[in-house]
Backbone as ProteinMPNN parsed JSONL, in Angstrom:
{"seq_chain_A": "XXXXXXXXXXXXXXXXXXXXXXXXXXXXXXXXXXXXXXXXXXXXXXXXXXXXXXXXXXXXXXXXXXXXXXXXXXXXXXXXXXXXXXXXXXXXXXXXXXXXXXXXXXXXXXXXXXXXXXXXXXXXXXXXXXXXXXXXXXXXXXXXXXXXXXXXXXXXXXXXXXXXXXXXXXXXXXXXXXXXXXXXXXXXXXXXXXXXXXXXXXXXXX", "coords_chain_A": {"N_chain_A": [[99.307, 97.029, 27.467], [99.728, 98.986, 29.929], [100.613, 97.571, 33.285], [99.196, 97.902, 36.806], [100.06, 98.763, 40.307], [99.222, 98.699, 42.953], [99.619, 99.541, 46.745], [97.985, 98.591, 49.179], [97.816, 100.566, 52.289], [97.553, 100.201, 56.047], [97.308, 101.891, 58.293], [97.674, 101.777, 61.565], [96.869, 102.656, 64.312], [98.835, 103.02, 67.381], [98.636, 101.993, 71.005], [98.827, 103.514, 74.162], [98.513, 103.483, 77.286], [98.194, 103.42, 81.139], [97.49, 101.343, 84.381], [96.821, 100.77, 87.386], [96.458, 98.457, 90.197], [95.167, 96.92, 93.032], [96.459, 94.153, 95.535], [94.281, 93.313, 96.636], [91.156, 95.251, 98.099], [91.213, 96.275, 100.388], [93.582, 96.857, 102.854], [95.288, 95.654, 105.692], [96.475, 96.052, 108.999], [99.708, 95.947, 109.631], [100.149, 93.868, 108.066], [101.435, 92.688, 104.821], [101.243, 93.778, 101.625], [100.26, 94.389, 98.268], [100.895, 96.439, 95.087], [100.248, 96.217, 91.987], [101.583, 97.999, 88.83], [100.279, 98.28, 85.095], [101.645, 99.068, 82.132], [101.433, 99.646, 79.109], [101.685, 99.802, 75.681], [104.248, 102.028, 73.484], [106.95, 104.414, 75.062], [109.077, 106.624, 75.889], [109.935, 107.353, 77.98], [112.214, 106.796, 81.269], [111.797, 106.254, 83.658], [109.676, 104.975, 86.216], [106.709, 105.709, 88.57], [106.072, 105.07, 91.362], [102.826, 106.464, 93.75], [101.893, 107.773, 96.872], [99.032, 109.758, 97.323], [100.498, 112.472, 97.452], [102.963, 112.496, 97.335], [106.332, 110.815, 96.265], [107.031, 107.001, 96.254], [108.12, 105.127, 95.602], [110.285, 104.186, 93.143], [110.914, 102.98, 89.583], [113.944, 101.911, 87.383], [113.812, 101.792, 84.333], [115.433, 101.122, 82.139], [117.411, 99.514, 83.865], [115.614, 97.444, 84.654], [114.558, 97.901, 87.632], [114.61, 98.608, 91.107], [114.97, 101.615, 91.756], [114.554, 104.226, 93.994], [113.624, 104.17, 97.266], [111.166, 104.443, 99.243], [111.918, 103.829, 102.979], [110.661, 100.683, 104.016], [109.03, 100.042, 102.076], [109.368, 98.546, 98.624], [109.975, 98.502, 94.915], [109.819, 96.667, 91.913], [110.1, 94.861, 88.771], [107.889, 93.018, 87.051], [106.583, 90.693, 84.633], [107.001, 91.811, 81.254], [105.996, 95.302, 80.901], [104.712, 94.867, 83.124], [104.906, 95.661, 86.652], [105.845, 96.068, 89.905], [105.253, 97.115, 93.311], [105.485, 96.886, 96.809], [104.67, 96.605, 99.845], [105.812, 96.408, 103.28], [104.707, 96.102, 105.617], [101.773, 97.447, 106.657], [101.253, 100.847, 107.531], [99.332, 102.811, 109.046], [99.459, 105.189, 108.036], [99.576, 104.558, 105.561], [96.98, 104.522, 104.287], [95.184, 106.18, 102.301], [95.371, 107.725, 99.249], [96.551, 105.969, 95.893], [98.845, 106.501, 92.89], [100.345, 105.361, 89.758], [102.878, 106.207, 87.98], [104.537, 107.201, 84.395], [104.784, 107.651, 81.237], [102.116, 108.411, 81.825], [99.26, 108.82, 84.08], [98.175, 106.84, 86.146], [95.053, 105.557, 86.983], [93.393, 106.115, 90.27], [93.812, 104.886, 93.382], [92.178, 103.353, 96.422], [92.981, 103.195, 98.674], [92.538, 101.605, 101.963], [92.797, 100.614, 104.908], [92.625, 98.544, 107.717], [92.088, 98.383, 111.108], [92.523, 97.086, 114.282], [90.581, 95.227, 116.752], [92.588, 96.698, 119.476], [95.245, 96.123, 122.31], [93.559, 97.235, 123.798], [90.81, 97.212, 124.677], [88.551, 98.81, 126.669], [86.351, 99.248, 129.244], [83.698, 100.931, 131.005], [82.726, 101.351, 133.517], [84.246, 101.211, 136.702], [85.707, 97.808, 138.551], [84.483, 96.458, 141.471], [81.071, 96.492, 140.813], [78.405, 97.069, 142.517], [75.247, 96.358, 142.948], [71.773, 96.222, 143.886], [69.471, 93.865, 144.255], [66.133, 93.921, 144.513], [66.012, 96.925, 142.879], [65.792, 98.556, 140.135], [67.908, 99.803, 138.151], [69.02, 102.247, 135.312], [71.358, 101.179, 134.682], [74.22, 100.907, 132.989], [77.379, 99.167, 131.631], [79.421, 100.134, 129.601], [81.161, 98.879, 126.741], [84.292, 99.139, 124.765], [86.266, 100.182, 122.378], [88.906, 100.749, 119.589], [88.63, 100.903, 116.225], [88.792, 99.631, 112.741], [86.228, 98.323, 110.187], [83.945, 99.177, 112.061], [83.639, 97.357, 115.748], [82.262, 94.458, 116.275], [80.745, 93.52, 119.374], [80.445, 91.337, 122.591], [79.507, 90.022, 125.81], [80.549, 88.212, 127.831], [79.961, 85.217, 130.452], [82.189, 84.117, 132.763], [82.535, 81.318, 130.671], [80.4, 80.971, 128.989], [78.657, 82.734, 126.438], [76.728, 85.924, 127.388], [75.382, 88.605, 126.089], [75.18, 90.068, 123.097], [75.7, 92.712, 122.618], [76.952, 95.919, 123.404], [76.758, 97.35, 125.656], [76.197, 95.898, 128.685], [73.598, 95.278, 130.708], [73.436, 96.057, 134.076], [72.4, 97.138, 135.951], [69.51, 95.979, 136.026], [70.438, 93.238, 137.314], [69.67, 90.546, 138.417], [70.028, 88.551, 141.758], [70.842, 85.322, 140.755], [72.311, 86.26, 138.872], [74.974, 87.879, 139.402], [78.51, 87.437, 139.47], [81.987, 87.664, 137.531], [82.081, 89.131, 134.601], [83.738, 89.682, 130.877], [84.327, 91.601, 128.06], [83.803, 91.324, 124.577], [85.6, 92.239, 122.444], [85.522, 92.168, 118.261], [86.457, 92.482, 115.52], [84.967, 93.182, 112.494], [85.529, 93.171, 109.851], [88.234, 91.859, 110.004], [88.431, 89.744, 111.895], [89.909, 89.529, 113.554], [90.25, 89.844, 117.575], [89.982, 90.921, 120.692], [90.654, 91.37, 124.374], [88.271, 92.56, 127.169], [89.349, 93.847, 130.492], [88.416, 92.156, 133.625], [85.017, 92.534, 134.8], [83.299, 93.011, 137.712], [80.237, 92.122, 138.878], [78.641, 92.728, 141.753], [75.777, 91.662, 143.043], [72.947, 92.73, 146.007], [71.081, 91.639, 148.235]], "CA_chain_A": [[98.662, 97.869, 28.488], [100.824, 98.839, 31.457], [100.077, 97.31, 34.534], [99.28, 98.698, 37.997], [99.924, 97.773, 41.1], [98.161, 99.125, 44.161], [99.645, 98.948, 47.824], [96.925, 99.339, 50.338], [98.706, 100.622, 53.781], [96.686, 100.215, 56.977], [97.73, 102.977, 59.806], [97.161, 100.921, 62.975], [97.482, 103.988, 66.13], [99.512, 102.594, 68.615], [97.793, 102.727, 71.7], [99.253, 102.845, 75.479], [97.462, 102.972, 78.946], [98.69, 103.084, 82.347], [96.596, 100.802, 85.113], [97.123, 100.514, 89.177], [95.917, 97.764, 90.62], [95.966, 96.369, 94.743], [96.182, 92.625, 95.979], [92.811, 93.635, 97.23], [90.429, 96.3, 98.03], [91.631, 96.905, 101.714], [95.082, 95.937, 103.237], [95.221, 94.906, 107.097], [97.878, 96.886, 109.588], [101.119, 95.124, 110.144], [100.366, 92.848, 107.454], [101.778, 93.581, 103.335], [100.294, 94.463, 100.506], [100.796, 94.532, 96.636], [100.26, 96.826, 94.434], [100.516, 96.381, 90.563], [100.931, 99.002, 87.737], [100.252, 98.016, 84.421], [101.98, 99.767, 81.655], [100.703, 99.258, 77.693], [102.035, 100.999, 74.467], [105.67, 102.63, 74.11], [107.35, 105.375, 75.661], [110.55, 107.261, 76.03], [110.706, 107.913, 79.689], [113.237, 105.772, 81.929], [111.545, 106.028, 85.078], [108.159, 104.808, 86.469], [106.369, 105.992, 90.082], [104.578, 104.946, 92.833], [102.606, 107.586, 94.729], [100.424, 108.333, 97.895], [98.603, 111.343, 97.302], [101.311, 113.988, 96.596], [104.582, 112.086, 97.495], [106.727, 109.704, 95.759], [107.191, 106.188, 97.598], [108.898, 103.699, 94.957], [110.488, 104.689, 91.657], [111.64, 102.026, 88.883], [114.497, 102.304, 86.346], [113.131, 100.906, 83.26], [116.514, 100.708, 81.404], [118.214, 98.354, 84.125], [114.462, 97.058, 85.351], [115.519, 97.86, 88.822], [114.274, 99.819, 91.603], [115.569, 103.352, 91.697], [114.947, 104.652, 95.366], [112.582, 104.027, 98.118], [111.322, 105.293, 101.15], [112.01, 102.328, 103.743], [109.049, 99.873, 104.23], [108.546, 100.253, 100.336], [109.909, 98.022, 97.532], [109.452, 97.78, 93.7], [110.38, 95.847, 91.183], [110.074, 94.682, 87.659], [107.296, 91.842, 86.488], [106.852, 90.664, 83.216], [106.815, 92.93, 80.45], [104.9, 96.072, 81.178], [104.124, 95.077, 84.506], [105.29, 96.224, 87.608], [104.879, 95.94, 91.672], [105.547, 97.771, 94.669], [105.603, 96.335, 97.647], [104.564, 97.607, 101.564], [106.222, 95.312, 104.048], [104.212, 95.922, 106.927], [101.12, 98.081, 106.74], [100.829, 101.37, 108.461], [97.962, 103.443, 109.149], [99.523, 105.931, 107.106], [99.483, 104.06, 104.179], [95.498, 104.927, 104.162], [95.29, 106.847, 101.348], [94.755, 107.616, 97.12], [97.744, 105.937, 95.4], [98.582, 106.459, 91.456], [101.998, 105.49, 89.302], [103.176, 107.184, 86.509], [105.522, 106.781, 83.708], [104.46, 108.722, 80.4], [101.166, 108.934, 81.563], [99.037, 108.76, 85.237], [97.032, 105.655, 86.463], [93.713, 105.626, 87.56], [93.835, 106.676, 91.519], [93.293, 103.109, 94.051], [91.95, 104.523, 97.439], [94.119, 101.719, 99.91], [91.352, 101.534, 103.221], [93.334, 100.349, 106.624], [92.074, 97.64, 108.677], [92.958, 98.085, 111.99], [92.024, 96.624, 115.672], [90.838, 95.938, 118.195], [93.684, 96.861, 119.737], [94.877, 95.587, 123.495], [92.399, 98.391, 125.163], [89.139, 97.233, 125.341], [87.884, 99.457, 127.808], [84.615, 98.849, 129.977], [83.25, 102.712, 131.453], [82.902, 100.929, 135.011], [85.274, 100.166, 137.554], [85.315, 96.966, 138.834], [83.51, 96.061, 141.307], [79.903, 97.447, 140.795], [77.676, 96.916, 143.177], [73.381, 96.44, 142.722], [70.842, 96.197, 144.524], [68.102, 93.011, 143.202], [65.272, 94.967, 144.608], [65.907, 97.913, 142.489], [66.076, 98.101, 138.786], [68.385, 101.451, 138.132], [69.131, 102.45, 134.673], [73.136, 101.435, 134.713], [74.739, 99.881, 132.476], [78.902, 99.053, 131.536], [79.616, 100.036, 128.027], [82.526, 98.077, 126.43], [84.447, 100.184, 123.647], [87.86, 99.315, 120.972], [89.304, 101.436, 118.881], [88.506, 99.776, 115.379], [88.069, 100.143, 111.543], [85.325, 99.116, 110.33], [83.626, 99.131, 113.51], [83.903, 96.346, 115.723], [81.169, 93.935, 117.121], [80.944, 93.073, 121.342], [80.008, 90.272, 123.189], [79.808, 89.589, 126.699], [80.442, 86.39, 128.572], [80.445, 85.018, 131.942], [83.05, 82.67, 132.251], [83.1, 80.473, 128.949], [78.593, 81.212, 128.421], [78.276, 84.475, 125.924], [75.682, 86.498, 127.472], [75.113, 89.505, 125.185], [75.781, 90.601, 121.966], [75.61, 94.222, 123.145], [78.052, 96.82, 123.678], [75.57, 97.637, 126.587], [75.496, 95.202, 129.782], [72.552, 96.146, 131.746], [74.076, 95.673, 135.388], [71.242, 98.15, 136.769], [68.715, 95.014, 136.198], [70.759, 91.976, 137.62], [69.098, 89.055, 139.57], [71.236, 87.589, 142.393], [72.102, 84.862, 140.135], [73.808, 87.341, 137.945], [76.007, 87.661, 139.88], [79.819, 87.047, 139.181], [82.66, 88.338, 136.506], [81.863, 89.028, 132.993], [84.571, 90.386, 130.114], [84.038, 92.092, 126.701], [85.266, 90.803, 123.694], [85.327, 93.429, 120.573], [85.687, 91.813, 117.449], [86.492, 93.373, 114.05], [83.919, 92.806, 111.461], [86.217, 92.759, 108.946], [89.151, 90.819, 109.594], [88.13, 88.677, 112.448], [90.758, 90.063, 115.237], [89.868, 90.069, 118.449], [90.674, 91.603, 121.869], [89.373, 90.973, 125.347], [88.377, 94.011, 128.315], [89.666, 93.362, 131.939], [86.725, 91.578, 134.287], [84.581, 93.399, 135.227], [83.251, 91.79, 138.823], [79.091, 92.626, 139.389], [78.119, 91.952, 142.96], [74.413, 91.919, 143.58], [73.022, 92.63, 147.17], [69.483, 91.397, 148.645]], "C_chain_A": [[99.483, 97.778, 29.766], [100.181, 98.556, 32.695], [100.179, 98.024, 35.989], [98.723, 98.216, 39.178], [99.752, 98.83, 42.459], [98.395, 98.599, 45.425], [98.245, 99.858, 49.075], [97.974, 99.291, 52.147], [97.688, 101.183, 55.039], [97.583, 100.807, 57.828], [97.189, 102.295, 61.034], [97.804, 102.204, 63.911], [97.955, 102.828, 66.879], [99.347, 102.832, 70.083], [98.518, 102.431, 73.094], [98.381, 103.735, 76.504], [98.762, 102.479, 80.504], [97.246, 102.397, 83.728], [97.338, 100.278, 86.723], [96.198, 99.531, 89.793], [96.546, 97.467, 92.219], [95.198, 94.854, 94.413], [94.956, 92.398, 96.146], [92.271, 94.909, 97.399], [90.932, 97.159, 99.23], [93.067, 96.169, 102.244], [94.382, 95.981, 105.019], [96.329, 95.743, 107.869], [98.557, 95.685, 109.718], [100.997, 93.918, 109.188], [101.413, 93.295, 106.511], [100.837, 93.355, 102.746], [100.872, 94.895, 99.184], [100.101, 95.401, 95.605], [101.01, 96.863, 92.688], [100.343, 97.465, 89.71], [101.165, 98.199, 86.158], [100.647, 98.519, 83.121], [101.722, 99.018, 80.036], [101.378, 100.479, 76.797], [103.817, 101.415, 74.53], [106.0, 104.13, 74.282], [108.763, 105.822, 75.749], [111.18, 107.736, 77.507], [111.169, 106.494, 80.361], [112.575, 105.448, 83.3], [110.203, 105.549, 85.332], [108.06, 105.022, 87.768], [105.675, 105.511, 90.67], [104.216, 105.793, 93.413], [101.492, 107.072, 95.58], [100.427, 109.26, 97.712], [99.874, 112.154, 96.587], [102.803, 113.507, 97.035], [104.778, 110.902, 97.088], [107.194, 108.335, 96.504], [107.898, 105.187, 97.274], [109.334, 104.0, 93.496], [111.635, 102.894, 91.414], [112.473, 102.275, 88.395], [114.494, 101.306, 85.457], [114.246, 100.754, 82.214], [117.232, 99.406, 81.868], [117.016, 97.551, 84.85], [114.719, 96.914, 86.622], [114.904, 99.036, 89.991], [115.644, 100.969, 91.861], [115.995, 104.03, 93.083], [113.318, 104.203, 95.995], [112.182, 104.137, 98.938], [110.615, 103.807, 101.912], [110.424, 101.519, 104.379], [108.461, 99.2, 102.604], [109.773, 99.302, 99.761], [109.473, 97.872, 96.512], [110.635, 97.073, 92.892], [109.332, 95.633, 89.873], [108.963, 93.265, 87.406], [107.865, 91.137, 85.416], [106.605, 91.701, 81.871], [106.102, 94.104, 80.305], [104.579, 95.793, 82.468], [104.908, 95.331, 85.877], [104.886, 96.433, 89.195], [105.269, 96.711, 92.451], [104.57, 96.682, 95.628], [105.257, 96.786, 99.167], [104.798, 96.386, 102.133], [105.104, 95.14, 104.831], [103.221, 97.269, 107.228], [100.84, 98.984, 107.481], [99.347, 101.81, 108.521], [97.985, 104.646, 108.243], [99.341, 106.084, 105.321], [97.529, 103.938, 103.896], [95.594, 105.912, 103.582], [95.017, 106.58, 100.009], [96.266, 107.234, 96.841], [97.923, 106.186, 93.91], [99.974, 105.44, 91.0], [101.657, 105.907, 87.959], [104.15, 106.987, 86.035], [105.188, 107.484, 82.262], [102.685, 109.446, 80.776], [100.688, 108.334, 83.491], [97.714, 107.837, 85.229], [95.999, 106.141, 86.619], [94.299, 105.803, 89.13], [93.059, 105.246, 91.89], [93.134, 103.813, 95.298], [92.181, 103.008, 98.486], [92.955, 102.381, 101.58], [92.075, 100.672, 104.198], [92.743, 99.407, 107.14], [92.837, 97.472, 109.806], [92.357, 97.801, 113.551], [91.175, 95.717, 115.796], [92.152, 95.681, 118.69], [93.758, 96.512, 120.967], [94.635, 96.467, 124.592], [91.446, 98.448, 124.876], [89.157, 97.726, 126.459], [86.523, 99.347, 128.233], [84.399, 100.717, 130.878], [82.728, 102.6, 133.203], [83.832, 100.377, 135.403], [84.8, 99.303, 138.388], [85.728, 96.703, 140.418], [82.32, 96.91, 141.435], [78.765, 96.47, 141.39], [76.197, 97.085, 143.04], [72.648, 96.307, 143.442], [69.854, 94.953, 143.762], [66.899, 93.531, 143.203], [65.021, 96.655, 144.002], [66.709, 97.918, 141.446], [66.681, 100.113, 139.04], [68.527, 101.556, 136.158], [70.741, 102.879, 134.832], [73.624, 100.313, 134.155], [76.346, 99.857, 132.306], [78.87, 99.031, 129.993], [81.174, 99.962, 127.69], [83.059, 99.08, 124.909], [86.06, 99.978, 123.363], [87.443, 100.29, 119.779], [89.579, 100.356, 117.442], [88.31, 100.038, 113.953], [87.922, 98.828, 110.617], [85.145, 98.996, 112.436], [83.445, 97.692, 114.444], [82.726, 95.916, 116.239], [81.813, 93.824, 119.013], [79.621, 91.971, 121.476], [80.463, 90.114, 124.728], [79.289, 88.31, 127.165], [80.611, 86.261, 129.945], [80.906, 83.741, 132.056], [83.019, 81.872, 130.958], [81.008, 80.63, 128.416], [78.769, 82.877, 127.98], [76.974, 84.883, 126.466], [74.915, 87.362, 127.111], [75.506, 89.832, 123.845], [75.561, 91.739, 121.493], [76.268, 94.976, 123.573], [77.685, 97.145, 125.38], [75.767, 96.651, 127.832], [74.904, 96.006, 130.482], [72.645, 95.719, 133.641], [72.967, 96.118, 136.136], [70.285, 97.378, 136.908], [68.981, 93.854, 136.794], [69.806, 91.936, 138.43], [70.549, 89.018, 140.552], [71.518, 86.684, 141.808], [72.761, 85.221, 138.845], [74.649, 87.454, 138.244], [77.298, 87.151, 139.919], [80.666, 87.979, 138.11], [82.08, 88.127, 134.579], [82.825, 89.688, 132.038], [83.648, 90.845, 128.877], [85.118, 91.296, 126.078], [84.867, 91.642, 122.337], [85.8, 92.315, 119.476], [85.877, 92.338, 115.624], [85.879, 92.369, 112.765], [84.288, 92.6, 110.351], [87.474, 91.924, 108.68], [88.799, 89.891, 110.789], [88.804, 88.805, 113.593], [89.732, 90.29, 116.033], [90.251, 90.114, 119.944], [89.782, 91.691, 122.765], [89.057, 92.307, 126.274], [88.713, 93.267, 130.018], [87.812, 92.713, 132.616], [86.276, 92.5, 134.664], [83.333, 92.538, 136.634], [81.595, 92.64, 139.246], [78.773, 91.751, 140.443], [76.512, 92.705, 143.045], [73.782, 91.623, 144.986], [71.313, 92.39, 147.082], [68.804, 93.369, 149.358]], "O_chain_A": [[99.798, 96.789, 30.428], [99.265, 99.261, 33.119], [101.19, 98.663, 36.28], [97.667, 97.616, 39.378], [100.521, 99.783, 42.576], [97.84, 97.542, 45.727], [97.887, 100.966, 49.474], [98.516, 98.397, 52.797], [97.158, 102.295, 55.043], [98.636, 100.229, 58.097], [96.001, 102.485, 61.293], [98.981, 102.521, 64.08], [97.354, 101.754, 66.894], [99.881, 103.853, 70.517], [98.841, 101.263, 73.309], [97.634, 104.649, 76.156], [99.656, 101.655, 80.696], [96.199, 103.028, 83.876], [98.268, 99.489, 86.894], [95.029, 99.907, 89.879], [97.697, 97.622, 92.627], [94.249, 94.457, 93.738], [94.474, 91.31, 95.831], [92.893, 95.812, 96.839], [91.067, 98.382, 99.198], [93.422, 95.027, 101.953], [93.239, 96.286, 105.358], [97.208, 96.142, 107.105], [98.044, 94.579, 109.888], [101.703, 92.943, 109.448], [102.264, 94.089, 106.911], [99.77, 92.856, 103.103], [101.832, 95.657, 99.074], [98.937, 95.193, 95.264], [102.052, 97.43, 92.356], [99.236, 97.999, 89.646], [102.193, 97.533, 86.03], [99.571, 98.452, 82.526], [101.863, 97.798, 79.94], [101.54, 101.663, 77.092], [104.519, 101.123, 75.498], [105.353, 104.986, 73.678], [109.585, 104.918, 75.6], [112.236, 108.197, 77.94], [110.687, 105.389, 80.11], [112.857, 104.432, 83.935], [109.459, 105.816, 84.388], [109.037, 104.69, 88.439], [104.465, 105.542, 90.446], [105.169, 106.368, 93.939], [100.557, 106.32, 95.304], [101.439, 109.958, 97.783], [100.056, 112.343, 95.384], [103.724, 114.324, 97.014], [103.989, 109.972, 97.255], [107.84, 108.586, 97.521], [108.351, 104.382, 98.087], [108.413, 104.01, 92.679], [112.371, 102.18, 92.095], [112.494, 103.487, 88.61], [114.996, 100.194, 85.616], [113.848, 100.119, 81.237], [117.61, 98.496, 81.13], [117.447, 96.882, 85.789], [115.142, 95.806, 86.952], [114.784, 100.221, 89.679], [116.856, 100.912, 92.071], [117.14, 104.341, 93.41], [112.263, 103.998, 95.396], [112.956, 103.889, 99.863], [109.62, 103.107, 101.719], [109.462, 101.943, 105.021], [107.758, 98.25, 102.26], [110.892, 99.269, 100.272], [108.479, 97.146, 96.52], [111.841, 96.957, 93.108], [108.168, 96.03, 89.827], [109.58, 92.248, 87.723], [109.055, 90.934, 85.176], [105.579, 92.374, 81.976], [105.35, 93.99, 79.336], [104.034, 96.749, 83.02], [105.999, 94.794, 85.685], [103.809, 96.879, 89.589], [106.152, 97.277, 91.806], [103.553, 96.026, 95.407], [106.063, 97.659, 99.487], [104.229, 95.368, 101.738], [104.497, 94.071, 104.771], [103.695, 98.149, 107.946], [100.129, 98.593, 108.407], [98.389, 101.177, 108.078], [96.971, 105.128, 107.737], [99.145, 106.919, 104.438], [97.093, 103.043, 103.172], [96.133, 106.824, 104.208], [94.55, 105.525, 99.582], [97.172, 107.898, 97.344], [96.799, 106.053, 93.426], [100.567, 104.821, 91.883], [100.68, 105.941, 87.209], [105.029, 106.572, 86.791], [105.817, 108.515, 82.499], [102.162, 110.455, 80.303], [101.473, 107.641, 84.138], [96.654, 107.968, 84.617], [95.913, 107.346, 86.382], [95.509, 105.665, 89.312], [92.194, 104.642, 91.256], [93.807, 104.832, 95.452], [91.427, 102.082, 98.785], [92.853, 103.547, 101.96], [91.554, 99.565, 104.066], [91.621, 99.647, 106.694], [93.863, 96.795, 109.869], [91.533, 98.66, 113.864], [90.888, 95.222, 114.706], [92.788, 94.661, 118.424], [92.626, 96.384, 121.435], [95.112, 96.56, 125.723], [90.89, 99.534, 124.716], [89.769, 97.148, 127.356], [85.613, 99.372, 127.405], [85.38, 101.401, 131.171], [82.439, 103.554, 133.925], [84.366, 99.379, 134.918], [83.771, 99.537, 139.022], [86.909, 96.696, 140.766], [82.402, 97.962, 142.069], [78.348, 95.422, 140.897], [75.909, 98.282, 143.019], [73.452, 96.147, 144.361], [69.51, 95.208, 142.608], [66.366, 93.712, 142.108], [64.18, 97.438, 144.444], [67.88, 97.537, 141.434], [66.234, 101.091, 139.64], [67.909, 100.606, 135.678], [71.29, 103.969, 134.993], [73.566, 99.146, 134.543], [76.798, 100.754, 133.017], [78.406, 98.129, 129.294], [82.101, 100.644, 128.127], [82.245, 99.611, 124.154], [86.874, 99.632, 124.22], [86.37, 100.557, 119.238], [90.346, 99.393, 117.414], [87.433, 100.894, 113.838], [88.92, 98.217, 110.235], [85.832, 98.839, 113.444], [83.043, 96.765, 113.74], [81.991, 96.785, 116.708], [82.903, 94.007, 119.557], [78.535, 91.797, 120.923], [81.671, 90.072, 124.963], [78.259, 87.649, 127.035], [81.297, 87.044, 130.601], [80.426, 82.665, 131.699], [83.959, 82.171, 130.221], [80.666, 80.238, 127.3], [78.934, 83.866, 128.695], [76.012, 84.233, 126.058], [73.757, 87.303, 127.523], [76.731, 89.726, 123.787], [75.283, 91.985, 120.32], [76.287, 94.69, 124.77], [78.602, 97.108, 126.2], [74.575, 96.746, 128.126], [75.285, 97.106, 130.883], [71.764, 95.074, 134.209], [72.582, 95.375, 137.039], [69.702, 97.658, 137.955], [67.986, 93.153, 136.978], [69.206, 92.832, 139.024], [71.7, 89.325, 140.241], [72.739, 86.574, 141.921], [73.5, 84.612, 138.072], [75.543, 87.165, 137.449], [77.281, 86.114, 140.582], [80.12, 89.032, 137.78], [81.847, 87.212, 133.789], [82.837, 90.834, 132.487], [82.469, 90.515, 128.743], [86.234, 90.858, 126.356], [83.961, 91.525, 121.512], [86.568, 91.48, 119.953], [84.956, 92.372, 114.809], [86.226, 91.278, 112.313], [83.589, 91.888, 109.63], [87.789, 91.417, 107.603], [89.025, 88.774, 110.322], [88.395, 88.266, 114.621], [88.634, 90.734, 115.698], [90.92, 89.159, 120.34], [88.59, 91.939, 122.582], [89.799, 93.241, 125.968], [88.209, 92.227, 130.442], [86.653, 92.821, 132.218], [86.993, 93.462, 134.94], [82.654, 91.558, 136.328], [81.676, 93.697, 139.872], [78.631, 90.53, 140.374], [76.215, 93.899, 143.092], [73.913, 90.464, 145.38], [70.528, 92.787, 146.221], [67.644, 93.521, 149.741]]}, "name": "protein", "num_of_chains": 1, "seq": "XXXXXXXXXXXXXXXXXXXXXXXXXXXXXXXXXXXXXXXXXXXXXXXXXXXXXXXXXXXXXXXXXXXXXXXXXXXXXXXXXXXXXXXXXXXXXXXXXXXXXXXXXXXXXXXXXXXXXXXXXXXXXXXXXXXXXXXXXXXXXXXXXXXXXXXXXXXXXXXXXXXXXXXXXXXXXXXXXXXXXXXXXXXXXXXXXXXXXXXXXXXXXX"}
């Protein structure tokens, strides 16, 4: 009886995936910032991209693992197998934006969020000095204000004692011993920077 012999051949698909990843969720101005792409499966194209939105910002060449070209500030480079970085030296404000990379196929989109200020113009909306009356409550206050993302907190102090934690001083209510200099200090809620406002000098009169 002739024998028979039976190969069973399993078709495994071959599966690839492109993935964009950042160091983090938000970068910082003037700091850097990393962003990884992750590349899975094989392919026939030589090149791989970095993008913001609709322009190219870091190309690889995946033959000599090597960056390609780059618009200055920008660097990539080669990981380990499949993986891949770009680089931002020094964070602008421009770099707020959707990024992708691409290479046979297009990442998922990473939406890069700015962190920036307070910057050194805290501004106060009175010039200094402002003059009161103790006998007469007015409705006047000095509002302290920094250009900031997210938004920043305020605090005022008189001399080294915080006295508010109000954008707001209510100058229009001082006592005579209110009386003296107080600054702003903005603070950014998200990275912890912080920037002071010139004195601002309330004299209160009997």
């Amino acid at each position: 009886m002739a024998g028979y012999l039976y190969i069973l051949l399993l078709m495994i698909p071959s599966t690839s995936g492109i993935t964009l990843t950042g160091s983090s969720t938000s970068a910082t101005l003037d700091q850097s910032f990393q962003f990884t792409c992750t590349v899975t499966g094989p392919s026939n194209r030589n090149l791989l991209f970095f993008w913001e939105d609709d322009k190219t910002v870091c190309t690889i060449r995946l033959d000599r693992c090597q960056q390609h070209s780059a618009t200055p500030g920008y660097s990539c480079s080669c990981g380990q197998s499949g993986v891949y970085h770009m680089d931002i030296t020094s964070v602008s404000l421009t770099d707020d934006g959707t990024w992708t990379c691409t290479h046979s196929q297009t990442s998922n989109n990473v939406t890069l969020t700015v962190y920036y200020g307070p910057f050194n113009n805290v501004t106060v909306d009175k010039d200094s000095p402002v003059t009161v009356r103790e006998d007469v409550t007015v409705s006047l206050t000095a509002r302290c204000s920094a250009v900031c993302n997210p938004d920043c907190s305020y605090t005022w102090s008189k001399g080294t004692q915080q006295v508010s934690d109000n954008r707001d001083l209510p100058v229009g209510s001082f006592r005579r011993d209110q009386e003296g200099e107080y600054r702003c200090t903005a603070r950014n809620t998200a990275t912890g920077a912080t920037a002071d406002s010139r004195t601002l000098t309330v004299n209160v009169q009997l």
